[in-house]
DSSP file (Angstrom, degrees, kcal/mol; ACC not computed):
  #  RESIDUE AA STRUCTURE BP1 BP2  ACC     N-H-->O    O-->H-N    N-H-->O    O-->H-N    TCO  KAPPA ALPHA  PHI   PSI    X-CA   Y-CA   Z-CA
    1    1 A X    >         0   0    0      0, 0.0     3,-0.8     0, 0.0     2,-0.3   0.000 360.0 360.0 360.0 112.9    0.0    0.0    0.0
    2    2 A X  T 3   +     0   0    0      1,-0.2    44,-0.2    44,-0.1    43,-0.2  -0.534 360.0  22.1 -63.7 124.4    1.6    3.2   -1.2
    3    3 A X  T 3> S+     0   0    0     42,-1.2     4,-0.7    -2,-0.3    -1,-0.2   0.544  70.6 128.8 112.9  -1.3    2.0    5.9    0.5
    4    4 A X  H <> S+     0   0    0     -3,-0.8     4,-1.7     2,-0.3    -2,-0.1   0.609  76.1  55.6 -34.3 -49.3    1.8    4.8    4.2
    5    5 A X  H  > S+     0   0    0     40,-0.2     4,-1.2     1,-0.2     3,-0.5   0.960 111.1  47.4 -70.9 -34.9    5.2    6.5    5.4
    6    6 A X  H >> S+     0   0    0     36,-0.6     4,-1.6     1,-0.3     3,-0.6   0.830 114.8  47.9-102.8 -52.5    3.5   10.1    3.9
    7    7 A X  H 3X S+     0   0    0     -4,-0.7     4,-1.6     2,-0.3    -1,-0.3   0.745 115.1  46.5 -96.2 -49.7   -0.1    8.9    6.1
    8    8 A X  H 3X S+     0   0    0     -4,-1.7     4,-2.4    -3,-0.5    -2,-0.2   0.837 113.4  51.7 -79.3 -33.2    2.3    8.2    9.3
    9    9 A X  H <X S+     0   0    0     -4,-1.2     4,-2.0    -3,-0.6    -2,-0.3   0.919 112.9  38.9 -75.6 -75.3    4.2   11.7    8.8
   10   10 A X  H  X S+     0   0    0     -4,-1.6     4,-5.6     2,-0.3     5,-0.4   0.849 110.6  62.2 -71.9 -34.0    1.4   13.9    8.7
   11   11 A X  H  X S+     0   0    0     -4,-1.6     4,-2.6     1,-0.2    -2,-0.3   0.974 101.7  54.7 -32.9 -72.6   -0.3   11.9   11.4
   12   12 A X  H  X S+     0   0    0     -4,-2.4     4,-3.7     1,-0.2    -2,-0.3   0.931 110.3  40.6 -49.1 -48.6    2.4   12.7   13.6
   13   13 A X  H  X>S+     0   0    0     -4,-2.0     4,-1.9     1,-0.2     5,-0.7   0.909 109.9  58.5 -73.0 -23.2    2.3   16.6   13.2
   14   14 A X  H  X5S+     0   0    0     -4,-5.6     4,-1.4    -5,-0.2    -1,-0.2   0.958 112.4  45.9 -67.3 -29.3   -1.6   16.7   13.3
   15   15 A X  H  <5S+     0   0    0     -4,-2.6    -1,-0.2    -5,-0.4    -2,-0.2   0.960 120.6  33.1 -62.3 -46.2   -1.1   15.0   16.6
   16   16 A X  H  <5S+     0   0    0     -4,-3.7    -1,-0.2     1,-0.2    -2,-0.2   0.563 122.7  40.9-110.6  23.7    1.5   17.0   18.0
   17   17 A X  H ><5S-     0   0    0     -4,-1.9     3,-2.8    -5,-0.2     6,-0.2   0.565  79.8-161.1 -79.7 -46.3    0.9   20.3   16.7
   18   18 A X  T 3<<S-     0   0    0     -4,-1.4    -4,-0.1    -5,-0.7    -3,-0.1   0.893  79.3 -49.7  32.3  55.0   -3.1   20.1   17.1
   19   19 A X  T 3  S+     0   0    0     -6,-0.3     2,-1.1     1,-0.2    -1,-0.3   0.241 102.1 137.1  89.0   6.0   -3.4   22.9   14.7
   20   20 A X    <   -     0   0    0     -3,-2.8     3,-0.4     3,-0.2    -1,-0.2  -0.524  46.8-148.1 -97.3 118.9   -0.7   25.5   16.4
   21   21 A X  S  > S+     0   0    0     -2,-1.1     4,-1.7     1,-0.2     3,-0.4   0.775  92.6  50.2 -17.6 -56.5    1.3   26.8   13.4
   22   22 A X  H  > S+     0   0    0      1,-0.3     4,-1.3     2,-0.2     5,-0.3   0.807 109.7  45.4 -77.3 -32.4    4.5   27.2   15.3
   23   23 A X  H  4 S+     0   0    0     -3,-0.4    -1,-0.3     2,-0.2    -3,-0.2   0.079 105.3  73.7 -97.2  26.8    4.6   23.6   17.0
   24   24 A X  H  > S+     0   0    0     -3,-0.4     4,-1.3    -7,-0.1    -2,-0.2   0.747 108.0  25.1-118.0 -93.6    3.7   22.7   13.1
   25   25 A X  H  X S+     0   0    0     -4,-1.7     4,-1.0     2,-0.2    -2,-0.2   0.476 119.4  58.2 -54.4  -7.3    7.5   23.5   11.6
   26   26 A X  H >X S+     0   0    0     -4,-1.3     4,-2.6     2,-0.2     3,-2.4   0.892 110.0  50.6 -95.7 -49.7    9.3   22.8   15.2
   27   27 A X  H >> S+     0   0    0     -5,-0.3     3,-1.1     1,-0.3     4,-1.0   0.824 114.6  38.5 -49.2 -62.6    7.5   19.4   14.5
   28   28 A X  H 3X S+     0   0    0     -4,-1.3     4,-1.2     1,-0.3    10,-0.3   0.446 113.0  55.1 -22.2 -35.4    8.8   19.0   11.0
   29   29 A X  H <X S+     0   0    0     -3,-2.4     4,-1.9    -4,-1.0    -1,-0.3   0.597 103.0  53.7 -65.8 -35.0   11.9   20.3   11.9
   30   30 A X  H XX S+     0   0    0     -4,-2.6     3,-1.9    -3,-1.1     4,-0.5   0.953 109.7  49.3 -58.0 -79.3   12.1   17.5   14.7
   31   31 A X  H ><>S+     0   0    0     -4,-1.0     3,-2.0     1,-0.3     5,-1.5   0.664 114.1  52.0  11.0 -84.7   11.3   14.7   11.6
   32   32 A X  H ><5S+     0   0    0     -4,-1.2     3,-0.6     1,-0.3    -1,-0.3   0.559 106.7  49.3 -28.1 -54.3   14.4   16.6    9.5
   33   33 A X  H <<5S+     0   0    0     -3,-1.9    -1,-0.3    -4,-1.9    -2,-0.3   0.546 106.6  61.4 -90.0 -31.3   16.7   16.4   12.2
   34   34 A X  T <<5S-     0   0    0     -3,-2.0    -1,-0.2    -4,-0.5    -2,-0.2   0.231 116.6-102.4  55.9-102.0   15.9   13.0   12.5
   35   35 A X  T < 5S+     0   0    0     -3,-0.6     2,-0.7     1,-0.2    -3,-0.2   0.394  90.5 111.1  82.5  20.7   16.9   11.7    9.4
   36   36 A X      < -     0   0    0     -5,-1.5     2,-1.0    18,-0.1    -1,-0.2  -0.965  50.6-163.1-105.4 130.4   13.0   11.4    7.8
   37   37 A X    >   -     0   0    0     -2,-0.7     3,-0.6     1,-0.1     4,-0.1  -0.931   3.5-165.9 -87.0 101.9   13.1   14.2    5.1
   38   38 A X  G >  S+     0   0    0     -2,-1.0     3,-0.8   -10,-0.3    -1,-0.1   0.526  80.4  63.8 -85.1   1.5    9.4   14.5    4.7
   39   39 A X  G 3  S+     0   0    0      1,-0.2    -1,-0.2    -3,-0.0    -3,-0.0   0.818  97.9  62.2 -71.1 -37.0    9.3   16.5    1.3
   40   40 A X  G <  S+     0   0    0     -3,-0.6     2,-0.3     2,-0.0    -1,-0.2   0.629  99.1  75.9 -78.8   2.7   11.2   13.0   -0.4
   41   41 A X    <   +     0   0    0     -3,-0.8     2,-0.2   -35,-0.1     3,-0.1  -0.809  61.5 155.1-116.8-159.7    8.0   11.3    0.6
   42   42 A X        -     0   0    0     -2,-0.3   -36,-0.6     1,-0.1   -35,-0.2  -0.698  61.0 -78.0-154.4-172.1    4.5   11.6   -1.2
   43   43 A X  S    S+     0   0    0     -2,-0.2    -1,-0.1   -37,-0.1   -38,-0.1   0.894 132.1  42.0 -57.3 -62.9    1.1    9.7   -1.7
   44   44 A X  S    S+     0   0    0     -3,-0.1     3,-0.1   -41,-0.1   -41,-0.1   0.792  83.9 118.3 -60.9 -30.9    3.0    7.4   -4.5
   45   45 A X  S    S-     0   0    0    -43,-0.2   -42,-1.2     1,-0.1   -40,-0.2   0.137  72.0-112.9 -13.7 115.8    6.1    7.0   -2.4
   46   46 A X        -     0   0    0    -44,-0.2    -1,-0.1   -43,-0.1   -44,-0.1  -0.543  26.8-104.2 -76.0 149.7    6.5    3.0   -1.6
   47   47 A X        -     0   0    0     -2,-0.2     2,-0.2    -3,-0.1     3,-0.1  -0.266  35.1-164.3 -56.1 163.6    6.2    1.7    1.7
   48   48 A X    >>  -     0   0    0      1,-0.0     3,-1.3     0, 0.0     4,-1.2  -0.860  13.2-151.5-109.3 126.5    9.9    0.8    3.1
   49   49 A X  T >4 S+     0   0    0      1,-0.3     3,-4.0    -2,-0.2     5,-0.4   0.970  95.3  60.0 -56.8 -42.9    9.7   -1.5    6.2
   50   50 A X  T 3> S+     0   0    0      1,-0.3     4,-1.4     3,-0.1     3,-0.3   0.826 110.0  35.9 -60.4 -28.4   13.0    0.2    7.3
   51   51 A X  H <> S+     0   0    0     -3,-1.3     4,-0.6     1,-0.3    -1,-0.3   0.495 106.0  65.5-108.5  14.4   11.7    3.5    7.4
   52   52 A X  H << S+     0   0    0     -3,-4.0    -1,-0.3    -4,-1.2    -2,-0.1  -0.437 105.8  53.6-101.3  58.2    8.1    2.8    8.8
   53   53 A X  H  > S+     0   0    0     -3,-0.3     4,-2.3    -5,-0.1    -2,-0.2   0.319 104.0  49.3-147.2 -51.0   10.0    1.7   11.6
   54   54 A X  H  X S+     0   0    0     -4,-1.4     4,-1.9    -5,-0.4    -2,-0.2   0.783 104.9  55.4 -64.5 -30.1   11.8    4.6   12.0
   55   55 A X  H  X S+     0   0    0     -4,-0.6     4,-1.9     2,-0.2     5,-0.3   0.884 109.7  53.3 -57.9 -58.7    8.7    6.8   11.8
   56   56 A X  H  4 S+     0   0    0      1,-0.2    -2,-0.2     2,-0.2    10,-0.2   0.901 110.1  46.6 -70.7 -26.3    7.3    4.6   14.9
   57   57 A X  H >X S+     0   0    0     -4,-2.3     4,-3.7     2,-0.2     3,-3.0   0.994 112.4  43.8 -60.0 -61.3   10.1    5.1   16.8
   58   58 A X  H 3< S+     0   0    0     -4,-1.9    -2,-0.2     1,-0.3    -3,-0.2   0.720 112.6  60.6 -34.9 -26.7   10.4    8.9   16.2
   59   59 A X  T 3<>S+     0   0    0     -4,-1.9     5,-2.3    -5,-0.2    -1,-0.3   0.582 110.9  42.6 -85.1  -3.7    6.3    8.7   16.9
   60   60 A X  T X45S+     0   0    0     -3,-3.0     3,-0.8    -5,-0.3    -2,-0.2   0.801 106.5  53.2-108.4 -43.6    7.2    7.4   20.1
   61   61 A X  T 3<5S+     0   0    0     -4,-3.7    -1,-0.2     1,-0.2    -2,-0.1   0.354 113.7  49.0 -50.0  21.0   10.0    9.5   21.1
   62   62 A X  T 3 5S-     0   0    0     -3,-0.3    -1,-0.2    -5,-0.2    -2,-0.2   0.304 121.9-110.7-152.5 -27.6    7.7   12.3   20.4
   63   63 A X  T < 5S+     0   0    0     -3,-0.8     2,-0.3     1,-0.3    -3,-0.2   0.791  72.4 131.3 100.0  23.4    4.8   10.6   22.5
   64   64 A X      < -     0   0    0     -5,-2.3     2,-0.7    -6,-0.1    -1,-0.3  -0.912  52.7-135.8-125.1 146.6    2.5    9.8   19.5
   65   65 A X              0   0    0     -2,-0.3    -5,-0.1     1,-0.1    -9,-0.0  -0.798 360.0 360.0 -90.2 113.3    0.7    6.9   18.3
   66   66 A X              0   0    0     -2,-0.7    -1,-0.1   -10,-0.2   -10,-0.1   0.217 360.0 360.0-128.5 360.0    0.7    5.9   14.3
């Protein structure tokens, strides 16, 4: 199913942002810093196990549930 990591991504900021602008980019920035560059993925993007693994960890350092 394509497009999973991009699903997990945005998941995470709606969670920990809950609409505030600023906590929006710090979140994104968090992601960057990282190592998920969230521009390189998309809707079409193919799943990779390795880095929806890394996305659930980062959702868990971060205190969020994917």
């Amino acid at each position: 199913m394509a497009g999973q990591i991009k699903r997990m991504i945005d998941e995470i900021i709606v969670q920990r942002s809950k609409s505030d602008p600023a906590l929006i980019q710090t979140t994104r920035t968090k992601l960057y810093l990282k190592g998920i560059a969230i521009e390189q993925f998309n809707g079409n993007s193919p799943d990779d196990s390795a880095v929806i693994a890394k996305v659930k960890a980062i959702a868990g350092e971060l205190g969020v549930h994917v």
